[in-house]
C-alpha positions in Angstrom: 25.0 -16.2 5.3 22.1 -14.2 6.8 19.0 -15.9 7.7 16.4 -13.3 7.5 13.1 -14.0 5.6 10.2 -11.8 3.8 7.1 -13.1 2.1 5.4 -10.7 -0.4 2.6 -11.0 -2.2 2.7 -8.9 -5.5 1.6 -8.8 -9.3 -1.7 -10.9 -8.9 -0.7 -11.6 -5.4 1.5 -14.3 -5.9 3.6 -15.2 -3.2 7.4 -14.5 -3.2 9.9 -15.7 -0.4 12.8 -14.2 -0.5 15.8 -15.6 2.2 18.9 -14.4 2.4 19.1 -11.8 -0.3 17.5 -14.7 -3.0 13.9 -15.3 -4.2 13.3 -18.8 -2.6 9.8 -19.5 -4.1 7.3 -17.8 -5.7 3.9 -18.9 -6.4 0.5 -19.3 -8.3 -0.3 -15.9 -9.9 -4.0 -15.6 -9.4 -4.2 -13.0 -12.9 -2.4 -13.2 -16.0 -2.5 -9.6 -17.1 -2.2 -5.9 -15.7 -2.7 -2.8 -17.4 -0.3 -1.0 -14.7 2.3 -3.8 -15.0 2.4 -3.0 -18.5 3.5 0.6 -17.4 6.3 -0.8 -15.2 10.2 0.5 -16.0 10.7 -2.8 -17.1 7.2 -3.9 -18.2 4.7 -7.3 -17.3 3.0 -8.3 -20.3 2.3 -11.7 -19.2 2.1 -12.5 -15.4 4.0 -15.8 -15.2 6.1 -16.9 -12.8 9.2 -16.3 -14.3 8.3 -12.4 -14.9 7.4 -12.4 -11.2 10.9 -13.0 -10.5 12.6 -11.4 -12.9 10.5 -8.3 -11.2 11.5 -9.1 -7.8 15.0 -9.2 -8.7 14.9 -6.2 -10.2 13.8 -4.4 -7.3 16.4 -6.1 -5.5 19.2 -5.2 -7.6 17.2 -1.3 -7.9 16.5 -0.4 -4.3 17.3 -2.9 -2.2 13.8 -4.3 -1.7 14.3 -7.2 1.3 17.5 -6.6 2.0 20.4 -4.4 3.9 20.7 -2.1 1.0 16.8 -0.8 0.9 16.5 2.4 -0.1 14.1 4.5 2.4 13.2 7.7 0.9 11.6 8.8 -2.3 10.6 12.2 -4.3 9.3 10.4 -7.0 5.4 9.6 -7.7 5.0 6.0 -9.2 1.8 6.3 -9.8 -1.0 9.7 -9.3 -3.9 7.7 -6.7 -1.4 5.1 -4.7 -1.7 4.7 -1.1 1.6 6.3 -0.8 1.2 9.2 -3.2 -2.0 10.0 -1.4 -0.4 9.8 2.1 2.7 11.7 1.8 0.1 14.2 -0.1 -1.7 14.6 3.1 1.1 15.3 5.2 3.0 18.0 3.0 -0.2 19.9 2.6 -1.5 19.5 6.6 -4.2 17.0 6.5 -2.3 14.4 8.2 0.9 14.7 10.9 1.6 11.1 10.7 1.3 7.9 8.7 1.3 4.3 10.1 2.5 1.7 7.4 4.3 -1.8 6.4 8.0 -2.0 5.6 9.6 -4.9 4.1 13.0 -5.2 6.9 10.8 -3.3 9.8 7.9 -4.2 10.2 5.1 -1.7 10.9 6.9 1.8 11.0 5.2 5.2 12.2 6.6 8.8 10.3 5.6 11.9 9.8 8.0 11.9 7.0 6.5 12.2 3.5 9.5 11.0 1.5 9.5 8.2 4.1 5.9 7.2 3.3 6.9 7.3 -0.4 10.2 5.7 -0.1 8.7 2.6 1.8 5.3 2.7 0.2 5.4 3.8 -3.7 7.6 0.8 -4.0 6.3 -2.0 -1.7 4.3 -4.9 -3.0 1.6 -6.5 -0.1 4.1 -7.6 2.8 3.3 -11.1 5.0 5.7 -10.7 7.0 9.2 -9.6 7.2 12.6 -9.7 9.7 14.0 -6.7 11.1 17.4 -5.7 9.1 19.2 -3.3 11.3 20.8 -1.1 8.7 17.4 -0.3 7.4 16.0 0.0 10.2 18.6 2.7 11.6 18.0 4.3 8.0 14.1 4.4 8.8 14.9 6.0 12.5 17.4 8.4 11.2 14.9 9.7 8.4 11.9 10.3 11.0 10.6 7.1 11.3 9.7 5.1 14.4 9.9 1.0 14.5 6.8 -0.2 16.6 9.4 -3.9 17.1 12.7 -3.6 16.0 13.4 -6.9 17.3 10.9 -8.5 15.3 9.8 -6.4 12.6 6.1 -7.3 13.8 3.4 -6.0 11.1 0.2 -4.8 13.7 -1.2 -1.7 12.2 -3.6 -1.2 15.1 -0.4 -1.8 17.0 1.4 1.1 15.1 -1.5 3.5 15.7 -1.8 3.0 19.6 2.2 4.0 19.1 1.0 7.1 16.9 -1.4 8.3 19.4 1.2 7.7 22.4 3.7 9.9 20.7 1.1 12.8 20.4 0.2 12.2 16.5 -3.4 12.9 16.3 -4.4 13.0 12.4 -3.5 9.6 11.8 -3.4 7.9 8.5 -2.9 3.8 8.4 -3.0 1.2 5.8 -4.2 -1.9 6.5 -4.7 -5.1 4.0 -7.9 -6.4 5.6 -11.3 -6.2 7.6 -10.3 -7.0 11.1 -7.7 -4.5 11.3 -9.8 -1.4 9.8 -12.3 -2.5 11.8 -10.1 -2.8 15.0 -8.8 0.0 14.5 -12.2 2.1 13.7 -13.3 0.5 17.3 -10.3 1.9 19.2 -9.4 4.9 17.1 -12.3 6.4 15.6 -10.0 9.4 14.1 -7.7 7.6 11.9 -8.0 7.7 8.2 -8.1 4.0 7.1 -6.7 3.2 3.3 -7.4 0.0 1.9 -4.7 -1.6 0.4 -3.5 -5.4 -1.8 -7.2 -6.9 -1.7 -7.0 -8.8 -4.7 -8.6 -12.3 -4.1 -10.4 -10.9 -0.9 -14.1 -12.2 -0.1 -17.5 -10.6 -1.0 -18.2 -10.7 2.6 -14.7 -9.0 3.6 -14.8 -6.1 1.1 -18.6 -5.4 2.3 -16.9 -5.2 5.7 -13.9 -2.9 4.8 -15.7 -1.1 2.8 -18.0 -0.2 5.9 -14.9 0.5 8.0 -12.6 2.6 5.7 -11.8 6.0 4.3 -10.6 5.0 1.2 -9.3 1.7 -0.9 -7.5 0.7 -3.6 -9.5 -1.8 -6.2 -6.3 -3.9 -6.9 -7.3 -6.8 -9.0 -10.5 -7.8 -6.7 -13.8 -7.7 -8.6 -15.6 -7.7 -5.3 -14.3 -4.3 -4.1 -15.7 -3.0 -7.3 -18.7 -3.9 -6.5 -19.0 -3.1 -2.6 -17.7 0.2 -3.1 -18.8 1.1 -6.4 -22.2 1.5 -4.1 -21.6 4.0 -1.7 -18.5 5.6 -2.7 -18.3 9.4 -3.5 -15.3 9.3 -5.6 -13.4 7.4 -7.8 -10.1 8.2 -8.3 -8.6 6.8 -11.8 -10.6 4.0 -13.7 -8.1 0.8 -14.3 -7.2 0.4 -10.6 -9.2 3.0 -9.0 -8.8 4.3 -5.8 -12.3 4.5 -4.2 -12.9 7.4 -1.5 -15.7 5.9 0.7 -15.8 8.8 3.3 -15.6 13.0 3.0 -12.2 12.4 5.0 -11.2 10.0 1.9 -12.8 12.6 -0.9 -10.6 15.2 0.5 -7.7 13.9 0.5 -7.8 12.5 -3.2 -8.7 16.6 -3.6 -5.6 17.7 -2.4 -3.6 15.5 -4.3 -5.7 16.5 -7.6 -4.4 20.1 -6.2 -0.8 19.2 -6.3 -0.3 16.6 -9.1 0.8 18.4 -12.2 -0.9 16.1 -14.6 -4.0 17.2 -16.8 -7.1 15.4 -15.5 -10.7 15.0 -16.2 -12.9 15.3 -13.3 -17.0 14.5 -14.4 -19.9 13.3 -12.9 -21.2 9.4 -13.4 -22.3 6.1 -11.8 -19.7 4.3 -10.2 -17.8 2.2 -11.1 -16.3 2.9 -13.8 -13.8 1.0 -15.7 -11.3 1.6 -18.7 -9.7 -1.7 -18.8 -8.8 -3.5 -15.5 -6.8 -6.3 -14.4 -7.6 -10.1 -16.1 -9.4 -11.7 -14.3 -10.7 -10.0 -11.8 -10.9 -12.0 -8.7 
């Protein structure tokens, strides 16, 4: 029986343990409906607890998620704006050499490995904290990827960019889930391209200070990063969970993925934010 342990926070940001290889708890949802949930392969209508776990099972059973069998790398876009799809856009089209982000069995991981960034990314829901599994880690190392702790599967995003910058990288891109580490890492690494990522149920006073610190974010369900960046942002990327590009850095990058995606898009002028249905409730 394996002991290892990984807390997620997904669909509402409920709070999943999963132990072993079994979901062990989950929690409160803090919404009870998504529009993108609704797009899922196997769609959310209602958030409840029990959909939350029949979802988190079926990514276990899918990819591996949380356990020895993870699957690493992706081709596929889940969605056009994610973090992920943005990233690995970036570094197939030479606006980034390296990405700094979370994986569920690693821990903070540094690549320069698009299908990496996709494969860990597109399909990870916010990650607590995790325990290093070494088959996925050796898969992550073998694909281009670099384990800031292997032994503990630490998540330190400023942590995994001091790594970045040791190994040479110097167009950094990192996601981070919070104020103190964009803002650490804005202190320390002026360069980097911060991305804002699973902020539903964050303060009004911590998305006014991510907002201030980042390149771009993701709305998620929160009502106050609406409103922070909705201000000052110069793009909006998509309009149920938009992607907000705070910074000429951030507006380029969404660019070049408009560039690439082979969807048809509209792209107009108009006061910000805008919304075409959103999360319920916003929190």
């Amino acid at each position: 029986m394996t002991n290892d342990e990984h807390i997620i926070e997904t669909l509402g940001r409920t709070r999943v343990v999963i132990r072993g290889g079994r979901v062990v708890e989950i929690g409160r949802p803090m919404i009870a409906e998504c529009p993108l949930a609704k797009k899922f392969a196997k769609p959310v209508v209602e958030i409840t607890p029990e959909a939350i776990r029949e979802n988190v099972e079926g990514r276990m059973s899918s990819y591996g998620a949380c356990t020895r069998e993870r699957s690493v790398l992706s081709d596929q876009d889940f969605v056009t704006f994610g973090a992920s799809e943005l990233i690995s856009c970036g570094l197939r089209r030479g606006l980034l050499d390296c990405a700094v982000i979370a994986a569920d069995c690693a821990g903070t991981v540094v690549t320069p490995n698009p299908r990496l960034v996709q494969g860990i990314g597109g399909r990870m829901s916010g990650l607590v904290s995790t325990s290093p599994i070494r088959e996925v880690i050796g898969r992550i190392e073998s694909n281009g990827g670099r384990v800031l702790d292997p032994v503990a599967a630490t998540i330190d995003q400023p942590g995994g960019v001091r790594l970045a910058k040791g190994l040479g990288y110097s167009r950094v891109a990192v996601t981070v889930a919070g104020p103190g580490d964009a803002e650490e890492i804005r202190r320390k690494y002026p360069d980097s391209l911060i991305f804002g990522v699973h902020l539903t149920g964050i303060s009004e006073g911590e998305a006014e200070r991510l907002v201030a610190a980042a390149d771009l974010v993701s709305a998620c369900a929160s009502k106050w990063i609406r409103e922070a960046a909705g201000k000052v942002a110069l793009l909006q990327a998509g309009s149920v969970v938009p992607v907000f590009a705070l910074t000429g850095r951030g507006k380029e990058l969404v660019a070049e993925r408009i560039k690439e995606a082979p969807q048809r898009m509209l792209v107009k002028v108009g006061k910000l934010p805008l919304s075409d249905g959103s999360p319920l409730p916003l929190v």
